[in-house]
C-alpha positions as CSV (number, residue, x, y, z in Angstrom):
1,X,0.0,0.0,0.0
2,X,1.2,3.7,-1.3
3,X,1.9,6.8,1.2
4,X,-0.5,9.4,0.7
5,X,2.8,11.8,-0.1
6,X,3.9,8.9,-3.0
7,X,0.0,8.7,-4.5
8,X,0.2,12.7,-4.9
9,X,3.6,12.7,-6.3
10,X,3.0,10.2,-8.8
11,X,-0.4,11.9,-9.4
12,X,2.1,15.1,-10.1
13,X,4.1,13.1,-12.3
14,X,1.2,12.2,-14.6
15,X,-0.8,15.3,-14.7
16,X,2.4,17.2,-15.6
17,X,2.8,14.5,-18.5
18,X,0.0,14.9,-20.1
19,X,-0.2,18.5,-19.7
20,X,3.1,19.7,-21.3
21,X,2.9,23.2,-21.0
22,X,2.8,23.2,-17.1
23,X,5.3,23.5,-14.7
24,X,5.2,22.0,-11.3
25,X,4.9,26.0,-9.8
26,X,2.0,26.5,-11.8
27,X,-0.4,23.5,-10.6
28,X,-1.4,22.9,-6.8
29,X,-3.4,20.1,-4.5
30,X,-6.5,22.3,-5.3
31,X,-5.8,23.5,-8.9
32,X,-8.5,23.0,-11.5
33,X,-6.5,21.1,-14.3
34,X,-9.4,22.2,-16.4
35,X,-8.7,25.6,-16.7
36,X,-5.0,24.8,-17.2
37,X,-5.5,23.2,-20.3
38,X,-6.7,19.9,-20.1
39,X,-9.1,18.8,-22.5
40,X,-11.4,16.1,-22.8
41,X,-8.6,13.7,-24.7
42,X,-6.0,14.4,-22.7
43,X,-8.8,13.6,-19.8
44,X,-8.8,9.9,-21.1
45,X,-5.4,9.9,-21.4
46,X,-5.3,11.0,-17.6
47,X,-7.4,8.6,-16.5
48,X,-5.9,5.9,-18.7
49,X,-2.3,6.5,-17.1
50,X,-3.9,6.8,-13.7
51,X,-5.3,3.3,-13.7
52,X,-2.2,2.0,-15.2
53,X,0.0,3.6,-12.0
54,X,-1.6,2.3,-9.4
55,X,-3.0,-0.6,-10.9
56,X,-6.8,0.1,-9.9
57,X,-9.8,0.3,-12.4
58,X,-12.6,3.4,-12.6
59,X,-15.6,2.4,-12.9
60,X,-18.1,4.7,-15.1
61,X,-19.5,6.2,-12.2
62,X,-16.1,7.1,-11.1
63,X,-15.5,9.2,-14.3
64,X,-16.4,12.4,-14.4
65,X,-15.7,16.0,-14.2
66,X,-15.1,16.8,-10.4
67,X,-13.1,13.6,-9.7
68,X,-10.7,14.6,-12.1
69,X,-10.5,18.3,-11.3
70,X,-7.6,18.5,-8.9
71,X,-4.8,16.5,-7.4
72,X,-6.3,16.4,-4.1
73,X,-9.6,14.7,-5.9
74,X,-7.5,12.5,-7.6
75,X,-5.5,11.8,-4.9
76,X,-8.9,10.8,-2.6
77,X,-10.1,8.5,-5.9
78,X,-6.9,6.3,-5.8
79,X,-6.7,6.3,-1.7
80,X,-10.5,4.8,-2.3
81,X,-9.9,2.4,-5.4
82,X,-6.9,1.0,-2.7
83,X,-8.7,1.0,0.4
84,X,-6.4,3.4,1.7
């Protein structure tokens, strides 16, 4: 079972993957990804790489908007999907 410090890191690590043109001081626990630039491909890709990491499956009720908003969301998602 993952740290909560290693799920937000890695969390980091992908989010700042997928969205190129963001630097780790632009993007916070509580930033809306949305507004920096992620659209709704680069969404599946997110949640795609997600699932891969920390080898847990979304299901559809899982996938939408708000859960994917911020790190911290993100971060409480995966914790769940582990039993964390």
């Amino acid at each position: 079972m993952m740290a909560t410090e290693e799920i937000k890191s890695k969390i980091y690590s992908v989010v700042l993957s997928i969205l190129t043109n963001t630097t780790e001081d632009q993007i916070s626990d509580d930033s809306d990804i949305f507004a920096l630039g992620l659209d709704s491909v680069n969404a599946m890709n997110l949640i795609f790489r997600l699932q891969e990491e920390f080898g847990v499956e979304f299901d559809m009720g899982e996938i939408n908007l708000d859960n994917f908003r911020t790190v911290s969301n993100m971060e409480e998602l995966v914790k769940s999907k582990q039993g964390v």
